[in-house]
C-alpha positions as CSV (number, residue, x, y, z in Angstrom):
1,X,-1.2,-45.3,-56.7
2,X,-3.5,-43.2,-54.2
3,X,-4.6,-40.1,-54.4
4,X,-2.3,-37.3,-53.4
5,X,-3.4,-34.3,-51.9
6,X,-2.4,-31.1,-50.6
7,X,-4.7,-30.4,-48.2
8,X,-6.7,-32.3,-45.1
9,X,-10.2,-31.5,-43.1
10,X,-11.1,-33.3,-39.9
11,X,-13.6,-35.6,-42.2
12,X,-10.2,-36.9,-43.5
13,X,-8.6,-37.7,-40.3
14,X,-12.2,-39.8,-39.2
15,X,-12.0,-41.5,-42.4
16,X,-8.9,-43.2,-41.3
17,X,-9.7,-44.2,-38.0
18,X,-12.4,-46.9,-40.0
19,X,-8.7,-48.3,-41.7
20,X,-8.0,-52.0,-39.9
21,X,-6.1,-53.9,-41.5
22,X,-4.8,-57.6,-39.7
23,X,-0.9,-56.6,-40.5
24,X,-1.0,-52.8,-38.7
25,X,-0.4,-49.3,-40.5
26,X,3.1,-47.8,-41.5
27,X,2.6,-43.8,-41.0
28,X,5.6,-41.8,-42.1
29,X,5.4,-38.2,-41.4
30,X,9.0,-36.6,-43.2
31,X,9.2,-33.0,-42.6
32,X,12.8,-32.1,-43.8
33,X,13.5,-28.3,-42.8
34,X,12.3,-25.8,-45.2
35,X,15.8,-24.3,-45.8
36,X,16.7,-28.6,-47.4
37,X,13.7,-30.1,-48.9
38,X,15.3,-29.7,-52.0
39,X,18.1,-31.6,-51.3
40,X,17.5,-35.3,-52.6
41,X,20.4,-36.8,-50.8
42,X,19.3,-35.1,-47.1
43,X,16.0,-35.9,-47.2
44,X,16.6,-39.8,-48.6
45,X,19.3,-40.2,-45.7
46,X,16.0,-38.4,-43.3
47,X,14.3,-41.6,-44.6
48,X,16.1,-44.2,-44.6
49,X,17.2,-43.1,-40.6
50,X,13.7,-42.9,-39.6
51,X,12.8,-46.6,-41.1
52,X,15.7,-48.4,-40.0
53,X,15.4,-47.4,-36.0
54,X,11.9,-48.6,-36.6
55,X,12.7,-51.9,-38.2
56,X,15.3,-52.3,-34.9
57,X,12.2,-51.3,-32.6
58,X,10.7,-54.8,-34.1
59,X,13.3,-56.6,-35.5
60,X,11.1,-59.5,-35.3
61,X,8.1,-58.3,-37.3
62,X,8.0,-60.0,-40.9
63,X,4.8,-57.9,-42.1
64,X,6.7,-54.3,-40.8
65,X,9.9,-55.4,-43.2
66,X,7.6,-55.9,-45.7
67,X,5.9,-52.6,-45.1
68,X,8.9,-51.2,-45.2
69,X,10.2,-52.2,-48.5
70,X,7.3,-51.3,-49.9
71,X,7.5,-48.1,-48.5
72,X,11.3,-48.0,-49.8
73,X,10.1,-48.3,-53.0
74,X,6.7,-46.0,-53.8
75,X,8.4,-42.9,-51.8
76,X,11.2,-42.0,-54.1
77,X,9.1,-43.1,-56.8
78,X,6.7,-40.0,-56.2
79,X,7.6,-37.1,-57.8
80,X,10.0,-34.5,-56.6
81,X,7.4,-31.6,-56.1
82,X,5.6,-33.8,-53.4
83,X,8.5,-34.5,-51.8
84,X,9.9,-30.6,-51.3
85,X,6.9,-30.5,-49.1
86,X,5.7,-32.5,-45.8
87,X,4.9,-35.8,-46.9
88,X,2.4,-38.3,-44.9
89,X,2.5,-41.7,-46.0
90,X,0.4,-45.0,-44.8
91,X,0.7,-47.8,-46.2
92,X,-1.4,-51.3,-44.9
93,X,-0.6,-55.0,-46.8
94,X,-3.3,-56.5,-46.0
95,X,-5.8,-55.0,-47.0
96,X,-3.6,-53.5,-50.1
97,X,-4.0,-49.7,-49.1
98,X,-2.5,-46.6,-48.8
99,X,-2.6,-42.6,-48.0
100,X,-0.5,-39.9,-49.2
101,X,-0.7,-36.5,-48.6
102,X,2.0,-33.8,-49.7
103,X,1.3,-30.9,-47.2
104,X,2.6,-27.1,-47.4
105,X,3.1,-26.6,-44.1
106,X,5.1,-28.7,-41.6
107,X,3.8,-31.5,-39.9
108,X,7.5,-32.4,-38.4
109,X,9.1,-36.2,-38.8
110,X,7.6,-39.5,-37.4
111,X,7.8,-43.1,-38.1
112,X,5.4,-45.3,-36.4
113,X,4.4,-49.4,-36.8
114,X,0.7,-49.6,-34.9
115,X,-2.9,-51.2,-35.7
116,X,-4.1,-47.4,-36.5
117,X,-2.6,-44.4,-38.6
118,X,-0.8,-42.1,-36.3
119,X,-3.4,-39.2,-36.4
120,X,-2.3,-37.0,-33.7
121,X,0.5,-35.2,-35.7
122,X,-2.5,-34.6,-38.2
123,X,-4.8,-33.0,-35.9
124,X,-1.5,-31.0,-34.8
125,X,-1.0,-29.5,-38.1
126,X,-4.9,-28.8,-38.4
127,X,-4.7,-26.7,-35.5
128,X,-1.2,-25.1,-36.1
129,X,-3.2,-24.2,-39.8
130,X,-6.4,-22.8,-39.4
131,X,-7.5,-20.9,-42.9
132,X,-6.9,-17.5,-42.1
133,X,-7.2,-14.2,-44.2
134,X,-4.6,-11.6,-45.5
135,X,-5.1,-8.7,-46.0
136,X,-2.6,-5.8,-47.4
137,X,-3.3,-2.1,-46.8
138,X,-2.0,0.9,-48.7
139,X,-3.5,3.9,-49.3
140,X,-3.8,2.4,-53.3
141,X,-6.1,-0.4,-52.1
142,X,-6.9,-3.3,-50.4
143,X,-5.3,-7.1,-51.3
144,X,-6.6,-9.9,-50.2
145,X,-5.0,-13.3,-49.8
146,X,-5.9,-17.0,-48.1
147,X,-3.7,-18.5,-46.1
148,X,-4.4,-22.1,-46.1
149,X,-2.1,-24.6,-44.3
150,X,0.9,-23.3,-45.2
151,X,-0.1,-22.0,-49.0
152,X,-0.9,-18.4,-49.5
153,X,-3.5,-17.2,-52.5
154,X,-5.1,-14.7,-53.7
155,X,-8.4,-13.7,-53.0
156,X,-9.4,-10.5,-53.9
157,X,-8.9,-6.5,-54.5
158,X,-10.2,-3.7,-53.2
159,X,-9.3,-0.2,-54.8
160,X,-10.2,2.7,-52.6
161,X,-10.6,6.0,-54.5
162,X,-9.6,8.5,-52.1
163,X,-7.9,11.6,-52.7
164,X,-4.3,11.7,-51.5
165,X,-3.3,15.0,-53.0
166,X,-3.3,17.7,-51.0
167,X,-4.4,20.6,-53.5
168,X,-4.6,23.0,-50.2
169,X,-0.5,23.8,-50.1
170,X,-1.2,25.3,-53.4
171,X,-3.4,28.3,-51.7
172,X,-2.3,31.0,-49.4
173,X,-1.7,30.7,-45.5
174,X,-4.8,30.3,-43.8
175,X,-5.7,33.8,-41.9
176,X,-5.1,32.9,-38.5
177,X,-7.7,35.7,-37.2
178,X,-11.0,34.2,-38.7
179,X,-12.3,31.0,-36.6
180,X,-13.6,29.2,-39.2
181,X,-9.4,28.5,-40.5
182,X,-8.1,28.1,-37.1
183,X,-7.2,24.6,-38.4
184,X,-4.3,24.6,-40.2
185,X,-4.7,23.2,-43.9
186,X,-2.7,20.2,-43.3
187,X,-5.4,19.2,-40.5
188,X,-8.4,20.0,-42.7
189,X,-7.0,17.6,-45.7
190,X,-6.1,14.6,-42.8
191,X,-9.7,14.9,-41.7
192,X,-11.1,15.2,-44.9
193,X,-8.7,12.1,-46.0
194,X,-9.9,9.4,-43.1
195,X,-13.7,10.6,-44.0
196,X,-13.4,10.0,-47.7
197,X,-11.2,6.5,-46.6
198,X,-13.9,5.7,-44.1
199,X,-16.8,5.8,-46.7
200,X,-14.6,3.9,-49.3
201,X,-13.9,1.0,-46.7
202,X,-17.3,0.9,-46.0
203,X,-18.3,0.7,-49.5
204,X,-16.0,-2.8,-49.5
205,X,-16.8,-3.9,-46.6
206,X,-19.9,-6.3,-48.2
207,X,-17.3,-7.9,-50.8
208,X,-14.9,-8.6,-48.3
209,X,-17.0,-10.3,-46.1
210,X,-18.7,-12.2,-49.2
211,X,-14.7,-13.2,-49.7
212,X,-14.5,-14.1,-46.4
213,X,-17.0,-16.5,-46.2
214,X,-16.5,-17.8,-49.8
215,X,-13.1,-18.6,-49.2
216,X,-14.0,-20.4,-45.6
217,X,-11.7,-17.5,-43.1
218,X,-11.5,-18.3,-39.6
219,X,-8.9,-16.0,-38.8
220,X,-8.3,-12.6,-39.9
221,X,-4.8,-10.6,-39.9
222,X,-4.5,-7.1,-41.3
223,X,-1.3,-6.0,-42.3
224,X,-0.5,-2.2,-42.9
225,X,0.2,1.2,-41.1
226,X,-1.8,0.4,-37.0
227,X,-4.4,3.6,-38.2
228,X,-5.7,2.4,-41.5
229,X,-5.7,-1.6,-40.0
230,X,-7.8,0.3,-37.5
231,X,-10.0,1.5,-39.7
232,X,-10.5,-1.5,-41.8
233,X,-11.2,-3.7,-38.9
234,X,-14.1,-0.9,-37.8
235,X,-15.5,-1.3,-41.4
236,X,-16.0,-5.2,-41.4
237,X,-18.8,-6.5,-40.0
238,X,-19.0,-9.1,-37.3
239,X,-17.3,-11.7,-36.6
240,X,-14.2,-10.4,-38.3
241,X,-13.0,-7.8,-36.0
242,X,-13.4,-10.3,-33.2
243,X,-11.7,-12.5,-35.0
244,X,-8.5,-10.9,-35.8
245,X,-5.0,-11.6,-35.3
246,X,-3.3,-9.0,-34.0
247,X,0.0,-8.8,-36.1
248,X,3.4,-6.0,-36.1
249,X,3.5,-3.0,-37.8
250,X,4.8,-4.1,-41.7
251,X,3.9,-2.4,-44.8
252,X,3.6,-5.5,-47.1
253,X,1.7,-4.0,-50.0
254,X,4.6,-4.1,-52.0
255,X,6.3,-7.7,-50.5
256,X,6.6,-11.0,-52.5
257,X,4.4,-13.6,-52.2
258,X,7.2,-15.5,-49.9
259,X,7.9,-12.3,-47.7
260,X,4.0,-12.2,-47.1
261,X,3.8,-16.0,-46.3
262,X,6.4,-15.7,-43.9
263,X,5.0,-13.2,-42.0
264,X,1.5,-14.7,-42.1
265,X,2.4,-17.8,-40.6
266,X,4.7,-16.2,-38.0
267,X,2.1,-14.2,-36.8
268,X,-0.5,-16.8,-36.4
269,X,1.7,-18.8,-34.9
270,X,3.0,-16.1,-32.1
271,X,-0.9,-16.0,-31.9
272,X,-2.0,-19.8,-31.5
273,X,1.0,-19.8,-28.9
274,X,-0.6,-17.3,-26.5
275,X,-4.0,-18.6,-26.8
276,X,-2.9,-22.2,-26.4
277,X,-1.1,-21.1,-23.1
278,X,-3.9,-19.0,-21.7
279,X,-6.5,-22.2,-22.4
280,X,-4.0,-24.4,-20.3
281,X,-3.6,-22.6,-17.5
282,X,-7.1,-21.3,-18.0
283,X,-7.5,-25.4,-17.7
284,X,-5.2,-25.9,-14.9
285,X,-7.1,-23.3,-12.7
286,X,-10.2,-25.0,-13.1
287,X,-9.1,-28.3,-12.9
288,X,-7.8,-27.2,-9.6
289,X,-10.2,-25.7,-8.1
290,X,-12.5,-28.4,-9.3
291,X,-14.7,-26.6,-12.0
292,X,-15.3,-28.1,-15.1
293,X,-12.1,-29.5,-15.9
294,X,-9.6,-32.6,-15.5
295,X,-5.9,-33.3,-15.6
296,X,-4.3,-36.1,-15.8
297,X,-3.7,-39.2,-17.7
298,X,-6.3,-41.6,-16.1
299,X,-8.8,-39.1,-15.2
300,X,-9.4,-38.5,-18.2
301,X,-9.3,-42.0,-19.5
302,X,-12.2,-42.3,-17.0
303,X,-14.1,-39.6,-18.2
304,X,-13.5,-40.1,-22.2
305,X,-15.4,-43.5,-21.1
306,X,-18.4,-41.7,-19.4
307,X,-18.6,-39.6,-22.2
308,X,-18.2,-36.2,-20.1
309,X,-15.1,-34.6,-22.3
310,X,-16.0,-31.8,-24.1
311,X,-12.6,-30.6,-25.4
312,X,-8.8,-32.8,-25.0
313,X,-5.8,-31.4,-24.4
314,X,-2.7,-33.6,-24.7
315,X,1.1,-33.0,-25.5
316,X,1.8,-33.8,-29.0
317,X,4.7,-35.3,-27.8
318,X,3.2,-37.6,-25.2
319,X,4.9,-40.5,-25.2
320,X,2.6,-43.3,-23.3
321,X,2.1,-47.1,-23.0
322,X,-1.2,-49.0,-21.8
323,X,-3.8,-51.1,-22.3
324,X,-7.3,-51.7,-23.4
325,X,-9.6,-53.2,-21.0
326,X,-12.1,-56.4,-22.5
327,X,-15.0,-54.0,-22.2
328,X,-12.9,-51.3,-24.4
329,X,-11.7,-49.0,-21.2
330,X,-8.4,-47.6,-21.7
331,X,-6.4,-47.7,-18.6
332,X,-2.8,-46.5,-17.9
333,X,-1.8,-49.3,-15.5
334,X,-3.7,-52.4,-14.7
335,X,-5.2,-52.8,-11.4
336,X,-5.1,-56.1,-10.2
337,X,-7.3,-58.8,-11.8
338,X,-7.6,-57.4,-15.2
339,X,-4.4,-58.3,-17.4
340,X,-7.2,-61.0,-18.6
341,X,-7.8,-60.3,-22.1
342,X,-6.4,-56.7,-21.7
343,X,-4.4,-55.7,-24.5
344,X,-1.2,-53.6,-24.4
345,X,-1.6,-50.1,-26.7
346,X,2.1,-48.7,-27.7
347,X,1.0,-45.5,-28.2
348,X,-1.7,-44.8,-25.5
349,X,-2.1,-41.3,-26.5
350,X,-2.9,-42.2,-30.3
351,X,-5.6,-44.5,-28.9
352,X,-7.4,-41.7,-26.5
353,X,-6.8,-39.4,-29.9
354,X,-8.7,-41.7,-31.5
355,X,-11.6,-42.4,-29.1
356,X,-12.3,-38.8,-28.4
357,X,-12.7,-37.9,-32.2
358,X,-15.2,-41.3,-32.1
359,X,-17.3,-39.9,-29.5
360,X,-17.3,-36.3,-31.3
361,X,-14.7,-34.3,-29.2
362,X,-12.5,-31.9,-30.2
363,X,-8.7,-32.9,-29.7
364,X,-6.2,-30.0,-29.3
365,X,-2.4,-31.5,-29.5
366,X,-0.2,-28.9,-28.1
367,X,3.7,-27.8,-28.3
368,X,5.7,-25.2,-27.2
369,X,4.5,-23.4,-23.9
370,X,1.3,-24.6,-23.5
371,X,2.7,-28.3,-23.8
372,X,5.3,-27.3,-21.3
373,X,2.5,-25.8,-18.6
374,X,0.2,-29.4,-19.1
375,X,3.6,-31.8,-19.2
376,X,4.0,-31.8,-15.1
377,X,0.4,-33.0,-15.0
378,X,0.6,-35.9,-17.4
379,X,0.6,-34.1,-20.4
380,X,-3.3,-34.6,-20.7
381,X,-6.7,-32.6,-19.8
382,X,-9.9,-31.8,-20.8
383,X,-12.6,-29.1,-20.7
384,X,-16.0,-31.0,-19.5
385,X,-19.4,-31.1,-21.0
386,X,-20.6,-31.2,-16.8
C-alpha cells in the first residue's frame, strides 16, 4: 500500500509528472459533498458512476479494465476516515505504482485514463488552500490558529493584560469648570484602555510573527471587533498587514473549532475570488493593448515553447484536444503537413499544465468568475517574462 497523506506541496505535484508508465495512469479525484461523506452507500454509488462512464469512454482498453478493478478493489479497502475526506487516487500497472492522498479540503470529482496524472485539479486545490493564519480577538487575549488546506490548528496564545475595569464610575462627577476634567471619565478610561492595549499588542507582536513564520503563513485574517483587528494589524510587523485578508465583523473568540473553519475558508475564498478576477481582467487589459500578456489557446502554446511565460492562467475546467508535434510543440490544430508523427493529447490542457511546471512557471487554474471572464478567450493566458 502507498503512503497516504493529508497534505500536498508543489514538489509533490513535480514528482509526478517523472511517473510514465507504458499502460497510462488512472487519477480518481472523489469529492463527495461535505454535508454526505459519511454516507458509505452515496459515496460508493459516486464511484462506481465515475468508473463505469470512463470504462464506456474506452470500452476497448484491456489495461484501463484492469486499472479499474484494481482500483475497485484498494478504494473501499482504505479506511473510512480517508474516505470522509477528498480522496486522490493513481494507480499505474505497469510499472506497479500508486498515489494516494486523503485531502481536508475539496478538490471536486474527476475520473481520467491518460499517459500522465491529472495534475491540474491539484494545482487548483493548492491555490484554492494557501496556509493562512487565524487569529481570534477578545479583549482576554489573542488565539492563534493555522489554516492549512482545509484543516484548522492551533498555533498559539497571546494574553493581553489590560485593565478593563473602569474603577472611575466609582468617584464623583468630574467638575465640569476645571479644564483639566473637561473629558468625561468614560473618555479618559477608553483612551487610557487602547494605550495600555496598544503596548500589550506590541509586546506580542515578536511571538506572533516568530508563529507566523514557524508555522509557514501566507495569508493573514483577523477576526474580532473592526477597532481592535485594527490595532492588531498596526502592531505586526511587515509583511503581515499587507498581507491580510480582509474578513466580516464576527466575534469568534468564543466559536467551535467548526464554526471558526467555516468562516476561515469562506473568507479566503470571497478573497481568492476577487483577486483571481482582478488578475484576469488585469490580464485581459494587457493582453489587449499588447503589454506583457497573451490570450488564447495557441498563443500561448507558442510562447510556453519559446520559454517567454511567466505566469498561466487557464480554466480548470478547460476541456481541450490536440497534439504534440515530433519536435515536442504542442499545437491545437494541425497545420497542413504535420499529422507525421504528431500525436493526439486528450487532454491538451493537462499537457500545457504539465510543461509550464517543467520549465518553472507558475500555473494558476481558475473557477468561478475569473474562469468565466478568461472562457470567451480560450480559457487560457499568461503574464510574460518579456
Amino acid at each position: 500500500m502507498a503512503r497516504i497523506g493529508s497534505f500536498i506541496d508543489l514538489p509533490d505535484i513535480r514528482d509526478l509528472l517523472d511517473r510514465h508508465p507504458t499502460t497510462g495512469i488512472l487519477t480518481i479525484y472523489l469529492d463527495p459533498e461535505s454535508g454526505y461523506r459519511h454516507e458509505a452507500q452515496r459515496w460508493q454509488t459516486q464511484l462506481n458512476s465515475g468508473l463505469k462512464a470512463l470504462s464506456q469512454r474506452y470500452p476497448d482498453d484491456k489495461h484501463l479494465r484492469r486499472a479499474i478493478e484494481a482500483a475497485e478493489t484498494e478504494i473501499p479497502a482504505l479506511p473510512p476516515e480517508y474516505r470522509h475526506r477528498s480522496l486522490v487516487y493513481m494507480r499505474a500497472l505497469d510499472p506497479d505504482w500508486q498515489w494516494i492522498r486523503s485531502l481536508h479540503g475539496t478538490t471536486g470529482t474527476r475520473f481520467g485514463w491518460a499517459p500522465r496524472p491529472m495534475v491540474l485539479p491539484l494545482l487548483g486545490f493548492l491555490h484554492r488552500h494557501p496556509v493562512a493564519g487565524v487569529i481570534l480577538g477578545s479583549q482576554e487575549g489573542l488565539q492563534g490558529f493555522t489554516w492549512r488546506q482545509g484543516l484548522l490548528e492551533p498555533a498559539g496564545q497571546w494574553p493581553l493584560a489590560v485593565d478593563t475595569e473602569d474603577w472611575r464610575r466609582f468617584l464623583g462627577r468630574a467638575a465640569p469648570h476645571l479644564p483639566q476634567q473637561r473629558a468625561t471619565h468614560t473618555d479618559a478610561f477608553a483612551a487610557r484602555f487602547v494605550e495600555q492595549l496598544k503596548r500589550e499588542l506590541a509586546a506580542r507582536a515578536p511571538a506572533i510573527h516568530e508563529t507566523a513564520q514557524r508555522e509557514g503563513w501566507q495569508h493573514l485574517m483577523v477576526f474580532g471587533p473592526t477597532e481592535l483587528r485594527e490595532h492588531v494589524l498596526a502592531a505586526l510587523p511587515a509583511p503581515w498587514p499587507e498581507r491580510s485578508i480582509p474578513v466580516p465583523d464576527r466575534h469568534l473568540a468564543r466559536a467551535g473549532t467548526r464554526e471558526v473553519a467555516e468562516a476561515a475558508e469562506a473568507a479566503l475564498s470571497a478573497w481568492l475570488d476577487q483577486q483571481d478576477a482582478a488578475a484576469v481582467e488585469a490580464l485581459i487589459a494587457a493582453a489587449l493593448g499588447r503589454g506583457k500578456a497573451s490570450i488564447g489557446v495557441q498563443e500561448i502554446l507558442d510562447l510556453l515553447a519559446e520559454e517567454r511565460v511567466a505566469r498561466l492562467y487557464v480554466c480548470s475546467d478547460l476541456e481541450l484536444t490536440g497534439y504534440r508535434l515530433p519536435d515536442g510543440r504542442l499545437r491545437l490544430n494541425l497545420a497542413p503537413g504535420q499529422e507525421q508523427g504528431s500525436a493526439e493529447l486528450p487532454d491538451l490542457a493537462e499537457a500545457v499544465a504539465a510543461r509550464a511546471l517543467r520549465l518553472g512557471v507558475e500555473v494558476v487554474p481558475l473557477v468561478g468568475s475569473a474562469a468565466h471572464l478568461l472562457r470567451p478567450h480560450g480559457g487560457m493566458g499568461a503574464e510574460l517574462r518579456y
